[in-house]
C-alpha positions in Angstrom: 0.0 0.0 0.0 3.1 2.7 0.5 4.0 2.3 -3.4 0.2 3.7 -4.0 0.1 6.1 -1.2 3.7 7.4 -3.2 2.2 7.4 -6.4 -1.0 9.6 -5.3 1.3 12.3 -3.1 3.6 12.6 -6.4 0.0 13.0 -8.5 -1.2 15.4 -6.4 2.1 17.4 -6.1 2.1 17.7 -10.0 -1.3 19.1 -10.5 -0.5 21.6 -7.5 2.8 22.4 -9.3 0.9 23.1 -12.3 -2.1 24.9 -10.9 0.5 26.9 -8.6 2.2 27.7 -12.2 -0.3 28.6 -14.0 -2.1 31.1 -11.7 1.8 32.7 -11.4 2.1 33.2 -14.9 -1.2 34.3 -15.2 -1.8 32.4 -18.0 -5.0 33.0 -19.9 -4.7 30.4 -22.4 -7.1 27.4 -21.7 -5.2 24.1 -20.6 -6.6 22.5 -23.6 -4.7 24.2 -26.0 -1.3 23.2 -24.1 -2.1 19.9 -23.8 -2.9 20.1 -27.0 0.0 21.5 -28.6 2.0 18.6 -26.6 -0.2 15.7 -28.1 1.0 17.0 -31.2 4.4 17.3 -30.6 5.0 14.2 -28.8 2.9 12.2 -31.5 3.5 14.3 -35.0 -0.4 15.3 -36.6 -3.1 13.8 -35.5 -6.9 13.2 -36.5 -9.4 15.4 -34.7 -10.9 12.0 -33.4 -7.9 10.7 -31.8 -6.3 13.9 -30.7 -9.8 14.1 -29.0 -9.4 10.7 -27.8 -5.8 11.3 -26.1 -6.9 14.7 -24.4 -10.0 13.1 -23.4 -12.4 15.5 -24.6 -15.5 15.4 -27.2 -14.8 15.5 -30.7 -16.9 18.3 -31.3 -15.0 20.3 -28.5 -11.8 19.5 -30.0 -13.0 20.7 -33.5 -13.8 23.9 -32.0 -10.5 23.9 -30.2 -8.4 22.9 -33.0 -10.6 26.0 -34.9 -9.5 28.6 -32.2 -6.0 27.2 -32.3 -5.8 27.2 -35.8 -7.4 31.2 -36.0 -4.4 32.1 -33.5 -2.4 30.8 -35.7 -0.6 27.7 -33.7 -1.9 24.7 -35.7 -3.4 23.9 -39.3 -6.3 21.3 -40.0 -5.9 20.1 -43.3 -7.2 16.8 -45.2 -6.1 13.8 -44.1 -4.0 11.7 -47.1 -5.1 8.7 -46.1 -8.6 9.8 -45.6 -10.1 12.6 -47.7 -13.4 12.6 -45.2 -11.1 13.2 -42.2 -9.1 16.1 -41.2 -5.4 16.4 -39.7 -4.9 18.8 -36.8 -0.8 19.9 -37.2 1.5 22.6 -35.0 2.8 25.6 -36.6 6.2 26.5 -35.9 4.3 29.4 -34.2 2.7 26.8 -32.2 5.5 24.9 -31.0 7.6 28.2 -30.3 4.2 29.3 -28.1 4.4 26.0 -26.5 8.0 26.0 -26.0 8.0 29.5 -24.2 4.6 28.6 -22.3 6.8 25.8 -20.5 9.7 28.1 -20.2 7.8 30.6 -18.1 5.7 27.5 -16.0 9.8 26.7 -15.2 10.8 30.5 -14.5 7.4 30.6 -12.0 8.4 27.3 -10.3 12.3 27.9 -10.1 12.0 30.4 -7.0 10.3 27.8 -4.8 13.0 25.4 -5.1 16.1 27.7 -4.9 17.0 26.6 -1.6 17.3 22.7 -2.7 20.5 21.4 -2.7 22.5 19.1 -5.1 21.5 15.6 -3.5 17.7 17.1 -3.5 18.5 18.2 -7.7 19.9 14.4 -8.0 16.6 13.0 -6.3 14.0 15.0 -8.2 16.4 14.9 -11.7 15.9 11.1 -11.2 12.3 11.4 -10.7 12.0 13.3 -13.5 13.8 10.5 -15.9 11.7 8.0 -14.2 8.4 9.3 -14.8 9.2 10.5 -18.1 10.6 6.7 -19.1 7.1 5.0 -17.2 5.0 8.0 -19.4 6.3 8.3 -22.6 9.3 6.0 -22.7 11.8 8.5 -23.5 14.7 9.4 -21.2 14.5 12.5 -20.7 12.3 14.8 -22.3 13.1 15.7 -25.5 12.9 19.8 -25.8 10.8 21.3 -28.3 12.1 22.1 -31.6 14.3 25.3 -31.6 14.8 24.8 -27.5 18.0 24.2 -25.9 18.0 20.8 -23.8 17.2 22.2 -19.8 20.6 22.3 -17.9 21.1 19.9 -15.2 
């Protein structure tokens, strides 16, 4: 039972890192489009059914979604070439640079609150970080956004 107790503190920790973030930042953007934008980049263009399918909302909310993102100018739908009837959701360059810097400032806003860790806490929580990102999306670590330096260590 301590592995899931673990596993639920670390859960809730990252949705209060995130909430803490984005409330810093000020961030008007919905969540949506972020997770959005990271579907895509972690998975190349996707159908509007199965990028609603991984962010785990309705199709027709994703449509409109994918419509908003694409009038700001961070994805294009266009026809799918295997499918004429179906439509490919793809991020700009604007969009992954919007992404890119969206994460940068979440980092900048969280930085502060662990200045005072020391290298044995930076080893722990580096480790972490490879482990979940190996159990999540089986790369080690995560690969930065295109145009992004790699995050020093």
């Amino acid at each position: 039972m301590e592995h899931a107790a673990d596993l639920e503190r670390l859960i809730i920790a990252a949705h209060a890192l995130t909430r803490i973030a984005a409330l810093e930042t000020r961030s008007e953007a919905p969540a949506a489009q972020w997770r959005t934008l990271a579907l895509l980049r972690d998975n190349g263009p996707l159908r509007i059914g199965e990028l609603a399918r991984l962010s785990r909302v309705t199709q027709p909310g994703m449509t409109k979604l994918a419509g908003a993102m694409e009038q700001a100018g961070l994805v294009i739908r266009e026809p799918d070439p295997d499918d004429s009837r179906a439509v490919r959701v793809i991020a700009t360059p604007e969009g992954e640079a919007a992404y890119a810097g969206w994460r940068a400032q979440f980092v900048a806003a969280l930085l502060p609150r662990f200045s005072d860790l020391g290298a044995a806490d930076w080893d722990a929580l580096r480790t972490a970080a490879d482990l979940l990102s190996r159990r999540t999306t089986g790369e080690t670590p995560i690969r930065p956004a295109p145009g992004e330096e790699p995050s020093e260590r």
